[in-house]
N, C-alpha and C positions, 0 to 999 in steps of 0.2 A: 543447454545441458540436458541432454536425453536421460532416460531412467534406464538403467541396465536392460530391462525387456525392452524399448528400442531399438538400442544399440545396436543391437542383434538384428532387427527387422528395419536399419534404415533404409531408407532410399534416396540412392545420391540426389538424384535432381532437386531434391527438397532443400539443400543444404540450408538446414536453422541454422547452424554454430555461426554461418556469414549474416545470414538476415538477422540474431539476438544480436552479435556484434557490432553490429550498424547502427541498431536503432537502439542500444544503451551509451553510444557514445555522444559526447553531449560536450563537443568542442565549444560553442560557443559561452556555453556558461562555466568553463573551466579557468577562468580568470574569479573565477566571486566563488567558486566551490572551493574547500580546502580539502588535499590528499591526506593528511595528519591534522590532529589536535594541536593546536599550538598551545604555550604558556601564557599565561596573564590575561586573556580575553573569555569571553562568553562564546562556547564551543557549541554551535546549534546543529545539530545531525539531522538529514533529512534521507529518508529513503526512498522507492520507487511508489508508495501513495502520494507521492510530493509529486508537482507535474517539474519536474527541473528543468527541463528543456529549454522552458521561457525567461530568454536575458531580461526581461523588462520585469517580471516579475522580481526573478533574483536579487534585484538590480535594489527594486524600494523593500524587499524584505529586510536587506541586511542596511541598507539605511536606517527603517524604523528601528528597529530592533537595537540598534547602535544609539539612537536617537535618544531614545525613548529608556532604554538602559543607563546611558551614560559611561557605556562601555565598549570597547570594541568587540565587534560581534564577528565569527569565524564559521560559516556553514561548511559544516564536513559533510559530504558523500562518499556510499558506498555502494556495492552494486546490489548488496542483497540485506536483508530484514538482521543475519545472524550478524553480519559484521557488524552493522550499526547498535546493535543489542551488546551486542560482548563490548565496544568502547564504553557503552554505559556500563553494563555493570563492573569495569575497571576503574572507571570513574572519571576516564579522558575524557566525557562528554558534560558537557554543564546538564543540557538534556537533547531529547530528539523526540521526533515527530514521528512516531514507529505505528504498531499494529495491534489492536485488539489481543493480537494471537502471544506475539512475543509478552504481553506486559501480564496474561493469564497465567503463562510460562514462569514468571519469574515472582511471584505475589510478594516474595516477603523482602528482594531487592530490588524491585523497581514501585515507583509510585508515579500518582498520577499529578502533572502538573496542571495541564488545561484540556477540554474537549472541542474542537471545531462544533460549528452549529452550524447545520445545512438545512433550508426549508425551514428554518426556526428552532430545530431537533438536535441533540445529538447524535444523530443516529440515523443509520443507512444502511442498504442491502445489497448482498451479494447476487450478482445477475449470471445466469448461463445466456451464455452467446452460441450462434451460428450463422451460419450467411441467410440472407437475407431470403432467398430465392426457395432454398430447404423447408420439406413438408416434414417440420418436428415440432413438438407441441409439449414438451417435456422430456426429463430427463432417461425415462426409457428408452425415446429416441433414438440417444446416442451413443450405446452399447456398439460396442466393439469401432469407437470413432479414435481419432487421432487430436487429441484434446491438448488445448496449451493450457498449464498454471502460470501463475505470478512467481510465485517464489513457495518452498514451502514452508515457509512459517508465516503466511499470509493467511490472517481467516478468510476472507473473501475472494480470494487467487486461489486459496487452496482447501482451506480448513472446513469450510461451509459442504462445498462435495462431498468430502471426502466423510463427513460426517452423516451425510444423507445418503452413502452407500453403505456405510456402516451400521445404517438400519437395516439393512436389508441385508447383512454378514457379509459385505461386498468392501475387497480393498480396491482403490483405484487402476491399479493393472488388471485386476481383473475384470473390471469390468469393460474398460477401454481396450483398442490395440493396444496404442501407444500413448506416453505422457510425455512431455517435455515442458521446462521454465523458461519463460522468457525474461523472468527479472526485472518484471514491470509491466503495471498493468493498461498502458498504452499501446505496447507490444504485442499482449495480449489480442487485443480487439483488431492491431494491423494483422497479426497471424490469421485471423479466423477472415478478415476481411480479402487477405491475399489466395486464401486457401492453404496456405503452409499448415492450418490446422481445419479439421473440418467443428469442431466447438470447443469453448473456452471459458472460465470461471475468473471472473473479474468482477471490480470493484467497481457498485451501482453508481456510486459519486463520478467516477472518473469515467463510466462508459458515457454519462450523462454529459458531464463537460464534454468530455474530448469530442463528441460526437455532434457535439453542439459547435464546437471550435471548426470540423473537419465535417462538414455533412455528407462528406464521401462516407465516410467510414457509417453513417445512421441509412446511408442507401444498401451499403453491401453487407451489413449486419443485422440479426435482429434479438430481442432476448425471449426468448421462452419460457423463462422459471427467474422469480423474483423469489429469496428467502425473506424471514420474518426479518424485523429492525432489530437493528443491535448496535452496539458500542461505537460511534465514528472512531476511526485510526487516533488517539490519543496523541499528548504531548505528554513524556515520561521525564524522570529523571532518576537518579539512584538514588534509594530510597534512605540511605546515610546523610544524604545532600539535602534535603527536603526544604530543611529550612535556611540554607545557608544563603546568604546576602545575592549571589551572584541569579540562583533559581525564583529567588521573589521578585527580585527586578526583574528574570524575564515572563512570569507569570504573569505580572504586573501592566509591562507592555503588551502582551496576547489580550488579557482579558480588557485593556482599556482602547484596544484595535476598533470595534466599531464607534468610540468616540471622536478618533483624530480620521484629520482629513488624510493625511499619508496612510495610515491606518486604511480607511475606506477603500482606497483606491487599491488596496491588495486583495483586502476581502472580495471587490467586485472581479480582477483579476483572476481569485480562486472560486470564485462563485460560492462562497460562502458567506454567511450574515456573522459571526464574530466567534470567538472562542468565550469557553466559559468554565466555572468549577464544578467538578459534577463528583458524588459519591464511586467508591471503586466497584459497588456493586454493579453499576450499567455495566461493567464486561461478566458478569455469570452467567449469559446465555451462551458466552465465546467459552469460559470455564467449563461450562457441560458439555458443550459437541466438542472439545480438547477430551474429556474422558472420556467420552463414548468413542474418539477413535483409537485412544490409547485400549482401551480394555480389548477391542477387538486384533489387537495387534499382542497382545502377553497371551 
């Protein structure tokens, strides 16, 4: 999905709408993902901070989670950050595994259920990317490039930039040619890695994995600008639900993950050390740069 200023400037050969198309679909894990919320089960939403791709993953998440619940557990996807937000705050989602950005969005209907811990931390940074070979050294650099985001209700696909131009009175079309989403921050890092973009605003976590998984993608990419730590992608819920039986069981199971062996074995899967409770304040540094781009835009 191109930004209007794009659209106008595309260029065939480049065709994104087939390369996002490609790499959001995700046949083999569409047996253990659910299209709808179903009734009677614990509805766990995952969006594109989630690596979904991996069946073996998917495979012992909704086992534990099931296990460990003592409920049947139903992983919803969608392809972008709003969908999986708006089934929460309708309340079709028991909870999900969303974004900094959406949960700063919504304070007083969504709540926090648990925080991944990566490197012992809650907390991880938004990286700008570009190929590997490119003489750029920061984000000046890349004025007037052809830049991929995640999604835009992504702090770190999107929010983080777009906030660090907004110091400078700069909206992202202005200062890029082009924008376009790729709807995932794996996508992301393919883009800039294929050239379909020349740099790209992605999640520090997941350039690290994936790139760690796919050491193509850490040869033909590299990061240039690392932002300050902030909020890991949280686990939310509706904040009317908070304490209802179905959310503590699965609190329950997240935070008791790095004690069970099935447990383990996902963590080390996600390259994460375990979830944990953390106060709502860890996302007010997502809260400030969410105003600072609002203000520059009224």
């Amino acid at each position: 999905m191109l930004t209007n200023t794009s659209r106008s400037r595309r260029r065939p050969h480049l065709n994104r709408r087939t390369f996002i198309a490609t790499l959001a679909s995700g046949t083999l894990a569409s047996a253990l993902i659910g299209n709808a919320a179903g009734a009677g089960v614990i509805n766990f939403g995952l969006t594109p901070v989630f690596l979904t791709s991996d069946l073996e993953l998917l495979t012992k998440l909704k086992a534990y989670l099931s296990r460990k619940t003592g409920r049947e557990v139903q992983l919803v996807r969608r392809r972008t950050y709003e969908e999986i937000t708006n089934l929460l705050l309708s309340g079709d989602l028991t909870a999900a595994w969303i974004c900094g950005y959406p949960l700063v969005q919504y304070p007083q209907e969504l709540a926090l259920v648990a925080v991944p811990l990566w490197d012992g931390k809650p907390l991880y940074r938004s990286y700008l990317i570009t190929a590997q070979d490119r003489r750029a050294s920061g984000i000046d650099d890349l004025q007037g490039d052809i830049h991929a985001f995640s999604d835009p209700n992504s702090n770190s696909g999107f929010l983080v930039t777009a906030a660090l131009l907004a110091e400078r009175k700069l909206r992202p079309e202005q200062f890029f040619r082009r924008t376009f989403y790729t709807y995932g921050h794996r996508n992301v890092i393919r883009a800039v890695a294929s050239g379909l973009a020349q740099s790209g605003s992605v999640d520090g976590y997941v350039w690290e994995v994936v790139t760690a998984i796919e050491p193509d993608l850490r040869t033909r990419t590299k990061v240039i600008r690392q932002s300050e730590l902030l909020g890991f992608p949280p686990v939310a819920c509706p904040g009317k639900r908070v304490k209802d039986a179905d959310v503590v069981s699965l609190q329950g199971a997240l935070l008791a993950m790095s004690d069970d062996g099935e447990g383990k074995d996902i963590l080390r899967l996600l390259r994460l050390d375990g979830f944990a409770e953390e106060p709502i304040s860890l996302f007010d540094p997502i809260a400030a740069k969410m105003r600072l781009v609002r203000g520059l835009n009224t």
